[in-house]
KOLVO-174615 format. One record per residue (C-alpha): residue number from 1; residue in three letters; x, y, z. Coordinates in nm, 4 decimals, padded with zeros to 6 digits. Example, Ala and Ser with C-alpha at 12.3 -4.5 7.8 and 13.67 -1.06 7.14 Angstrom:
2
  seq  type         x         y         z
    1   ALA   01.2300  -00.4500   00.7800
    2   SER   01.3670  -00.1060   00.7140
end
This chain:
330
  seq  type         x         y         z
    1   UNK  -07.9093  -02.5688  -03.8457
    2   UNK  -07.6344  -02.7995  -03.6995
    3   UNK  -07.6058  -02.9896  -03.3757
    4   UNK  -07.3623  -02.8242  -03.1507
    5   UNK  -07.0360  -02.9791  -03.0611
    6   UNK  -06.9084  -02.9240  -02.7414
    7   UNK  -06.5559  -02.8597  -02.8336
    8   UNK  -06.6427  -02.6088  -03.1341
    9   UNK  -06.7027  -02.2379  -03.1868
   10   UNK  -07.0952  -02.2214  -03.2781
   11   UNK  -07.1197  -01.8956  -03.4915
   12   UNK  -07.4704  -01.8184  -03.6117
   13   UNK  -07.5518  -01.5337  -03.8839
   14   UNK  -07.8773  -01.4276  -03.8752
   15   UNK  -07.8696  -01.1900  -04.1818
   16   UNK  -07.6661  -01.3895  -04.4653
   17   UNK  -07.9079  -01.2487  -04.7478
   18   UNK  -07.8085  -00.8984  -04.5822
   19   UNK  -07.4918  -00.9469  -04.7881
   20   UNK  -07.6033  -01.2011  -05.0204
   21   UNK  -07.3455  -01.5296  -04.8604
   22   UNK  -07.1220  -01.5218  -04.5086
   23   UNK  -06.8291  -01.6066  -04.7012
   24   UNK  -06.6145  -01.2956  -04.5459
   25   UNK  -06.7325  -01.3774  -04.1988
   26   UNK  -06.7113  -01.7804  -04.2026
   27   UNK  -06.3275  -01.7008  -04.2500
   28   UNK  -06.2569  -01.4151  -03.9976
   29   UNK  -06.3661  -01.6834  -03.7753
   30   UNK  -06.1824  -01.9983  -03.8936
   31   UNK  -05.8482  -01.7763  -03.9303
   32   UNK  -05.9174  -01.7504  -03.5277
   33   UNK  -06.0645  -02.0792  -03.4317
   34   UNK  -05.9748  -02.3171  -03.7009
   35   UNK  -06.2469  -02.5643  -03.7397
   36   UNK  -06.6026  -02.4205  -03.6238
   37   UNK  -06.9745  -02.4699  -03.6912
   38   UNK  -07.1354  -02.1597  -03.8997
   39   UNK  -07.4739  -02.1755  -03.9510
   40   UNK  -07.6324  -01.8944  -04.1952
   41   UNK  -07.9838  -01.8684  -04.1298
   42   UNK  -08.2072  -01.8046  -04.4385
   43   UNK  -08.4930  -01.5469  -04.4063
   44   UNK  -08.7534  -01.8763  -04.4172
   45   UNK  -08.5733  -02.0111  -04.0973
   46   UNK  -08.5862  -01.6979  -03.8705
   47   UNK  -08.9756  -01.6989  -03.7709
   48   UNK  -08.8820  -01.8671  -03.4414
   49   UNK  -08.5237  -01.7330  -03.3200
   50   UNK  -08.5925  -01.9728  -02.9889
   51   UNK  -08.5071  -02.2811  -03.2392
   52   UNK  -08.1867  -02.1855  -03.3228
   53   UNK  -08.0001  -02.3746  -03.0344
   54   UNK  -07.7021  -02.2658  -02.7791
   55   UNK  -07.4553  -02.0734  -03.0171
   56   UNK  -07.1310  -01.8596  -02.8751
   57   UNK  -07.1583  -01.5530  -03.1231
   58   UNK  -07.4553  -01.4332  -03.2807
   59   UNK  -07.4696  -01.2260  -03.5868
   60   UNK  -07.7026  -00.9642  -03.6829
   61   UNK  -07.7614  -00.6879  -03.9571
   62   UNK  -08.1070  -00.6298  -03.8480
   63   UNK  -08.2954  -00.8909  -03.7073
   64   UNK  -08.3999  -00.8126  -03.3355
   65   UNK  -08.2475  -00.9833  -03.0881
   66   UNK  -08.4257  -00.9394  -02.7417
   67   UNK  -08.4083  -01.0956  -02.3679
   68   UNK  -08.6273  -01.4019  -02.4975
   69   UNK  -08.3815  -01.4471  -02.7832
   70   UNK  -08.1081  -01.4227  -02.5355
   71   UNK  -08.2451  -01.6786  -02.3187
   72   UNK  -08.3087  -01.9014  -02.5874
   73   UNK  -07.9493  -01.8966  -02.7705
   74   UNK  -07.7158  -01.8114  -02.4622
   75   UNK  -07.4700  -01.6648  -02.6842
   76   UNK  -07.1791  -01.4918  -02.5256
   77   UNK  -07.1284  -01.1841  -02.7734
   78   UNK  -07.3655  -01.0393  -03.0294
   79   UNK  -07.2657  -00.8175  -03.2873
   80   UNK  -07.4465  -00.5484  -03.4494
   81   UNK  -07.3470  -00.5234  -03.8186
   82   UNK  -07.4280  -00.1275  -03.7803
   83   UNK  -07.2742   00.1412  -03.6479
   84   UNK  -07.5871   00.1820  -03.3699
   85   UNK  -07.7394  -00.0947  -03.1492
   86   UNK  -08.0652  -00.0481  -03.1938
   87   UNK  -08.2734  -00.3691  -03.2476
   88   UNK  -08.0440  -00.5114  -02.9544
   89   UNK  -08.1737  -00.5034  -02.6044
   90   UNK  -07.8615  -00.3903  -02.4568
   91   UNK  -07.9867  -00.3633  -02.0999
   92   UNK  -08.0920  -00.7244  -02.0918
   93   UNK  -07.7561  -00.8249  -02.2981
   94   UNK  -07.5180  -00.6717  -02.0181
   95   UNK  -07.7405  -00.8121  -01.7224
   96   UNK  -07.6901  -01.1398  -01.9047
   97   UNK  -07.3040  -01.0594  -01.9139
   98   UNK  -07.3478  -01.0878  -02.3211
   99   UNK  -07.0898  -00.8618  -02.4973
  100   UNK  -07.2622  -00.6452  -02.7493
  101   UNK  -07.0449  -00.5350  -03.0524
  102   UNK  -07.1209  -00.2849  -03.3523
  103   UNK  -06.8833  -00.1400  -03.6425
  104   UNK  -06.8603   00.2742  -03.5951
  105   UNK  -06.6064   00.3613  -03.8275
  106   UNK  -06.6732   00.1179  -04.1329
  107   UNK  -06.8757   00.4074  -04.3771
  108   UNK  -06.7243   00.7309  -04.2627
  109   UNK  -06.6533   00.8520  -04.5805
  110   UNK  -06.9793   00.6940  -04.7598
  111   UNK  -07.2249   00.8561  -04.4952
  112   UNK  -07.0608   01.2411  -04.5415
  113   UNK  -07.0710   01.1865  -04.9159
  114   UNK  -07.4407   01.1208  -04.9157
  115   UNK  -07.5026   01.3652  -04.6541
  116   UNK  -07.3733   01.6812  -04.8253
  117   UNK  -07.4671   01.5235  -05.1571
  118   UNK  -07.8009   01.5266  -05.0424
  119   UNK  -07.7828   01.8406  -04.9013
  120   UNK  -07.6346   02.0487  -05.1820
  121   UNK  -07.9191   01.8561  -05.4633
  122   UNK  -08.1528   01.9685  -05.2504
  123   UNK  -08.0207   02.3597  -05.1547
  124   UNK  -07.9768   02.3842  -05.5339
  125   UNK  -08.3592   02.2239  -05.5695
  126   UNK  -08.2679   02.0066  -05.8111
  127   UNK  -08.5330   01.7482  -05.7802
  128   UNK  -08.7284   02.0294  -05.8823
  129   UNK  -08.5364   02.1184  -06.1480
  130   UNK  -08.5526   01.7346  -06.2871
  131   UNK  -08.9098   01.6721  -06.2337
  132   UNK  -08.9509   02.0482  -06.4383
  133   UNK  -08.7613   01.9282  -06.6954
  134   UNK  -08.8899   01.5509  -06.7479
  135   UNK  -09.2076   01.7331  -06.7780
  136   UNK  -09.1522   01.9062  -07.0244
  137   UNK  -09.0755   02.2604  -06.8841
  138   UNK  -08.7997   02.4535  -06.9190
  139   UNK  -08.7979   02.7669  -06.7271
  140   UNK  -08.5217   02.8340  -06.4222
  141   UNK  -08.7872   03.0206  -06.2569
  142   UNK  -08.9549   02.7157  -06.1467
  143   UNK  -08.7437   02.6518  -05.8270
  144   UNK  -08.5734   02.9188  -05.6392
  145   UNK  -08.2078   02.7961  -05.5121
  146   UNK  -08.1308   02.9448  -05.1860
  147   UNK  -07.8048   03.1064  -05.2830
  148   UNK  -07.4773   02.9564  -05.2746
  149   UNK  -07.4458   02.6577  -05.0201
  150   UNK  -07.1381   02.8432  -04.9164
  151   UNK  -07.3013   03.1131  -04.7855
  152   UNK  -07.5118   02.8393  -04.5587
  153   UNK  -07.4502   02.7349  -04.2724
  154   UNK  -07.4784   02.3705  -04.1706
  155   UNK  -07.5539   02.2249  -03.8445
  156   UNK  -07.5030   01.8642  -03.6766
  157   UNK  -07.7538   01.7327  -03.4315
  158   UNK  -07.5133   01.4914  -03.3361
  159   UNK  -07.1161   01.5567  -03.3619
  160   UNK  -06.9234   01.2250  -03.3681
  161   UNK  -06.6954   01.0423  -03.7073
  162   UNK  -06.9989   01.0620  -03.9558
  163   UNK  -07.1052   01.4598  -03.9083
  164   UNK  -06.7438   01.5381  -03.8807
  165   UNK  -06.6912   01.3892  -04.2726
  166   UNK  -06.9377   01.5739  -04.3471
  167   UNK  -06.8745   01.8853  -04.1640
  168   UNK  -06.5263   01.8407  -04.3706
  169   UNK  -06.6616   01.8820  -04.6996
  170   UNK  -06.9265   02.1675  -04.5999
  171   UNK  -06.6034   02.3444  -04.4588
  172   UNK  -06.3866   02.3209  -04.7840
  173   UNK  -06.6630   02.5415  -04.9113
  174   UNK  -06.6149   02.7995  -04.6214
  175   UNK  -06.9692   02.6818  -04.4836
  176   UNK  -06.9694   02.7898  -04.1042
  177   UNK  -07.0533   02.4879  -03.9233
  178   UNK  -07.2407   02.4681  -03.6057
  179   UNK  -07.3426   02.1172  -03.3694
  180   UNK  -07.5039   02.0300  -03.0646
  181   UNK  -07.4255   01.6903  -02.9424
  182   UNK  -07.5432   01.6627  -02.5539
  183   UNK  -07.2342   01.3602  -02.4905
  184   UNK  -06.9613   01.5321  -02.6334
  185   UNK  -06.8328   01.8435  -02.4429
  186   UNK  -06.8618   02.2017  -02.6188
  187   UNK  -06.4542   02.2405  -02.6359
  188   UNK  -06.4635   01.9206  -02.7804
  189   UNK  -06.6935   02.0401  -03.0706
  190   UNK  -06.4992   02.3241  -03.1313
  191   UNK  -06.1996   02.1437  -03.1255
  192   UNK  -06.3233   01.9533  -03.4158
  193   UNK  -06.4178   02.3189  -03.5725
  194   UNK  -06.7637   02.3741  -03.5003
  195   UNK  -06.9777   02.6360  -03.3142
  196   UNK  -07.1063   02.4228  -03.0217
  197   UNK  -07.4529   02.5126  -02.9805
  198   UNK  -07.7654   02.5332  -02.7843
  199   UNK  -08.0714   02.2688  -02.8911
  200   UNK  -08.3138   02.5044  -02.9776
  201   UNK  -08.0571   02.7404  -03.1477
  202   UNK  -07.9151   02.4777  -03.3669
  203   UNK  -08.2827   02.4374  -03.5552
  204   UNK  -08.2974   02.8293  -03.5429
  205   UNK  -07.9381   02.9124  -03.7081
  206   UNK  -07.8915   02.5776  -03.9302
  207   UNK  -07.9768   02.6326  -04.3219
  208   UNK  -07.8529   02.2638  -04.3404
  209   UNK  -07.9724   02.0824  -04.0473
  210   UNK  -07.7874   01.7066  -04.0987
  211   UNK  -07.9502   01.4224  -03.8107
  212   UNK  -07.6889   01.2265  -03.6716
  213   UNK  -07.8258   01.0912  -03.3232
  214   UNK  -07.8854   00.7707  -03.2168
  215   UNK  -08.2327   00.6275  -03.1683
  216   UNK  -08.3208   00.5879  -02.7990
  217   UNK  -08.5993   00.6402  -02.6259
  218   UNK  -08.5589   00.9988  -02.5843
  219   UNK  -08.4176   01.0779  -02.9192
  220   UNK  -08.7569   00.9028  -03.0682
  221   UNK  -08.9444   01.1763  -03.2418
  222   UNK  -08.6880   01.4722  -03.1371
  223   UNK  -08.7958   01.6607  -03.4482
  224   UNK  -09.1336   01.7312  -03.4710
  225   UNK  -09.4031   02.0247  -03.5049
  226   UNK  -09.2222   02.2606  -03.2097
  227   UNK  -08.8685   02.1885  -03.3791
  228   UNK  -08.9118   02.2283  -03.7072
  229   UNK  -09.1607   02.5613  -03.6504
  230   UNK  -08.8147   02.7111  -03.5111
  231   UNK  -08.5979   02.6328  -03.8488
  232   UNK  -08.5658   02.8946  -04.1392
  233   UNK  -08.8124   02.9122  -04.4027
  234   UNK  -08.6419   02.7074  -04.6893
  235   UNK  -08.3892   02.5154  -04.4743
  236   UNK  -08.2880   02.1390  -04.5557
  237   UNK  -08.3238   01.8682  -04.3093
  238   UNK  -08.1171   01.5330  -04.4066
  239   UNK  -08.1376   01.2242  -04.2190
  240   UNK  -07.8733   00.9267  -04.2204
  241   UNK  -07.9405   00.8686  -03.8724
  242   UNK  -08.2848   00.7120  -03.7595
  243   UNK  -08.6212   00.7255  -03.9044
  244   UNK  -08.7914   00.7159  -03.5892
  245   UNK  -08.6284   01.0220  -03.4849
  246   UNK  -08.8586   01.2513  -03.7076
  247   UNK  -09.2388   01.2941  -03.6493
  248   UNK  -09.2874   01.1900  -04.0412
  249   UNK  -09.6661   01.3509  -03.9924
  250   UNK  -09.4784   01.6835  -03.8871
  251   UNK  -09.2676   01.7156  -04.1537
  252   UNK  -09.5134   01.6425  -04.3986
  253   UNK  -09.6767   01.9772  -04.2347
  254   UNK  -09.3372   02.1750  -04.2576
  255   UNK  -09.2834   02.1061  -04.6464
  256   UNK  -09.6438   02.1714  -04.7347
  257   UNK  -09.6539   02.4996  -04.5571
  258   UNK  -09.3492   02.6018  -04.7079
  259   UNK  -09.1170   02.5839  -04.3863
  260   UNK  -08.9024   02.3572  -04.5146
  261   UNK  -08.7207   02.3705  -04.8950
  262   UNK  -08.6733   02.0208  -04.8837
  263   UNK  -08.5795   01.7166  -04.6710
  264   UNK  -08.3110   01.4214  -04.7374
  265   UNK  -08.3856   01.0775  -04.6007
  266   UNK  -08.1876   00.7665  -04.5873
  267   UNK  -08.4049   00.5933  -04.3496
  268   UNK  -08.7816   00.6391  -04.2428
  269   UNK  -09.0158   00.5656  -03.9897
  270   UNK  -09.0962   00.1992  -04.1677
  271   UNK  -08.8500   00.0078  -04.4059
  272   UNK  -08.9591  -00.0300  -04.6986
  273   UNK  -09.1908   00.2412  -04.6704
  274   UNK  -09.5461   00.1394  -04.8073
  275   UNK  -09.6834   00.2813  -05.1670
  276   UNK  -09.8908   00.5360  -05.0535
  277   UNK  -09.6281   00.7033  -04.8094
  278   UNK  -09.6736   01.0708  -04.7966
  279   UNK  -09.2990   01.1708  -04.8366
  280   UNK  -09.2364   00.9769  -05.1693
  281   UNK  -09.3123   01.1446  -05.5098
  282   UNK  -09.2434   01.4672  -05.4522
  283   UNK  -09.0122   01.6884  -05.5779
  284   UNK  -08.8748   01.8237  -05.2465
  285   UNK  -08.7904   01.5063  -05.0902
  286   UNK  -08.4922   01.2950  -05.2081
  287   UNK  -08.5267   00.9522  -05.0033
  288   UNK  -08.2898   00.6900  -05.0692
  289   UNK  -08.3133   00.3308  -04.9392
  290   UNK  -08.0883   00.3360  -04.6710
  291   UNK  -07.7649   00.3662  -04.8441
  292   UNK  -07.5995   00.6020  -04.7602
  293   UNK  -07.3392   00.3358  -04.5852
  294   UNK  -07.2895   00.1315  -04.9078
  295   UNK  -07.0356   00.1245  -05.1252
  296   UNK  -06.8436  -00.2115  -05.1915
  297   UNK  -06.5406  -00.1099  -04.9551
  298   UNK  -06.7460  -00.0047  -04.6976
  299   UNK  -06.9331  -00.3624  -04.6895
  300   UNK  -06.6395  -00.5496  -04.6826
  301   UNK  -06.4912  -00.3275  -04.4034
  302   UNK  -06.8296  -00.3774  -04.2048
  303   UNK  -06.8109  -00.8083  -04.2608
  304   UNK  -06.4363  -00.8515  -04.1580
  305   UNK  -06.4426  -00.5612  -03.8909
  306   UNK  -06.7447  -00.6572  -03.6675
  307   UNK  -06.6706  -01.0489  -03.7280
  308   UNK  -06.3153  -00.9074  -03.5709
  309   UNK  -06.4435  -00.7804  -03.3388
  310   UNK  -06.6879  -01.0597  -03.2086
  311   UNK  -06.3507  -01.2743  -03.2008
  312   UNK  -06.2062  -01.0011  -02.9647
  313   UNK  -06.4679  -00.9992  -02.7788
  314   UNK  -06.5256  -01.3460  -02.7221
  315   UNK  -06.1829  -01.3889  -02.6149
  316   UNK  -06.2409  -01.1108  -02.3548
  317   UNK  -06.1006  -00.8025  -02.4819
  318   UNK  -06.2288  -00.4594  -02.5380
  319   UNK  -06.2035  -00.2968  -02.8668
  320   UNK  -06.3492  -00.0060  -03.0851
  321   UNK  -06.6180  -00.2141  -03.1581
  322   UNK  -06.7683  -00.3093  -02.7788
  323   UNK  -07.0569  -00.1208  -02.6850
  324   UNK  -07.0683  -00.2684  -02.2958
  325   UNK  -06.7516  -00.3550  -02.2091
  326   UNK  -06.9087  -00.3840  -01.7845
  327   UNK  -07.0594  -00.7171  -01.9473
  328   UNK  -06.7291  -00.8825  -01.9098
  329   UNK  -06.7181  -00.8352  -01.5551
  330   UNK  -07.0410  -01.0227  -01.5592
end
């Protein structure tokens, strides 16, 4: 960590071992402010955030950053290397007049990809398949595929840039496509071709129900025992969103009674999960370690974009990436 001096840019990056160096970042910044102080902090120098000094942009990929954080550092902007803000107290950020940034469009494409890859391993069951095989077995009774995935019909819980890439590729198939989104008007959905949708009605009609919320307070634990007992017997359930928005104990339930024909999951309840979690090792859960973002363009647009966008917002302006943009009337 560096003393601050007064007539220098302090940027400080909380997750450099998130990407493995700040290289990309450190020069986003010095393109804008020539000479500046960057200070990467290391995983054994973030036990005690409130040590880090006065800094004007704080970085994070997933290190929390709450009011006592805020009070400690003063910075004016924080950005979110995410597409979400979770992990951010953004109530205390905008009473603080702190601009909050995140990166929506960086891993479009990657997300939709995983989503319907997920989704179409798992309609055709072919974990089951695999683990049959590897086995020793060799018998295409084992697993019964529920029909073509054309003939299913997919539904978004949650209709913004990442279910619409995937809603693309389910389309080219001629799946019908159905979403509920509760902040994005129902001609708006079927603007973007899909079947707006009731709540309730989306878990009752969806063969492929895809999560694409954001984790709030009321999203927490949105699918549980009630919501899943309304989906088909043998429907898929893939999440790229939030863990926290599934009731992991209730879906455990739904696949061992045979509601569910499988379940995709980038991201659970707790990351890493431990050993002994119940929805790893089985053959109709694919989880994957929250990846679905990464691929090596996708990283390098999320470094340079949000590091753009902490430089736009620093200097006062609103862009794609500012999440409170009443914080610079603060």
């Amino acid at each position: 960590m560096t003393d601050q001096q007064p007539d220098k840019i302090r940027i400080v990056h909380l997750d450099p071992d998130g990407f493995g160096d700040a290289s990309m970042e450190r020069a986003v910044f010095e393109a804008a402010y020539g000479d500046i102080i960057f200070d990467a902090i290391w995983p054994d120098e973030r036990s005690d955030l409130a040590g880090i000094g006065p800094a004007h942009v704080l970085l994070t990929h997933y290190t929390e950053i709450d009011d006592a954080a805020m009070e400690a550092i003063s910075p004016e902007v924080i950005v979110r290397y995410a597409t979400g803000v979770d992990g951010v107290d953004l109530e205390a950020a905008t009473r603080r007049g702190i601009r909050v940034t995140r990166i929506p469009e960086y891993c479009d494409a990657e997300v939709g990809e995983h989503v319907f890859a997920m989704a179409l391993a798992l309609w055709r069951r072919l974990p089951q398949y695999d683990a049959h095989v590897d086995a020793g077995g060799w018998d295409f009774h084992h697993a019964a595929p529920g029909g073509s995935i054309a003939e299913a019909t997919f539904g978004f819980l949650g209709y913004g840039r990442k279910a619409r890439s995937a809603a693309r590729l389910a389309r080219a198939l001629g799946c019908p496509i159905i979403a509920h989104d509760p902040h994005i008007p129902g001609d708006a959905i079927a603007a973007a071709e899909a079947e707006p949708v009731a709540f309730d009605d989306l878990f009752a009609r969806a063969d492929v129900l895809s999560l694409h919320s954001p984790l709030t307070p009321e999203t927490q634990d949105m699918v549980n025992a009630r919501t899943l007992g309304l989906m088909r017997p043998g429907a898929v359930l893939v999440n790229s969103a939030r863990g926290r928005i599934i009731d992991e104990h209730a879906l455990v339930a739904a696949l061992d009674a045979g509601q569910l024909g499988g379940a995709g999951l980038d991201v659970l309840t707790a990351e890493p999960p431990p050993a002994e979690h119940p929805l790893l090792g089985r053959e109709d859960v694919i989880v994957t370690p929250h990846a679905a973002w990464y691929s090596r363009e996708a990283e390098r647009r999320c470094r340079e974009l949000g590091s753009q966008y902490a430089v736009e917002a620093l200097e006062g302006r609103v862009s794609e990436g500012l999440v409170n943009p009443e914080a610079l009337n603060e």
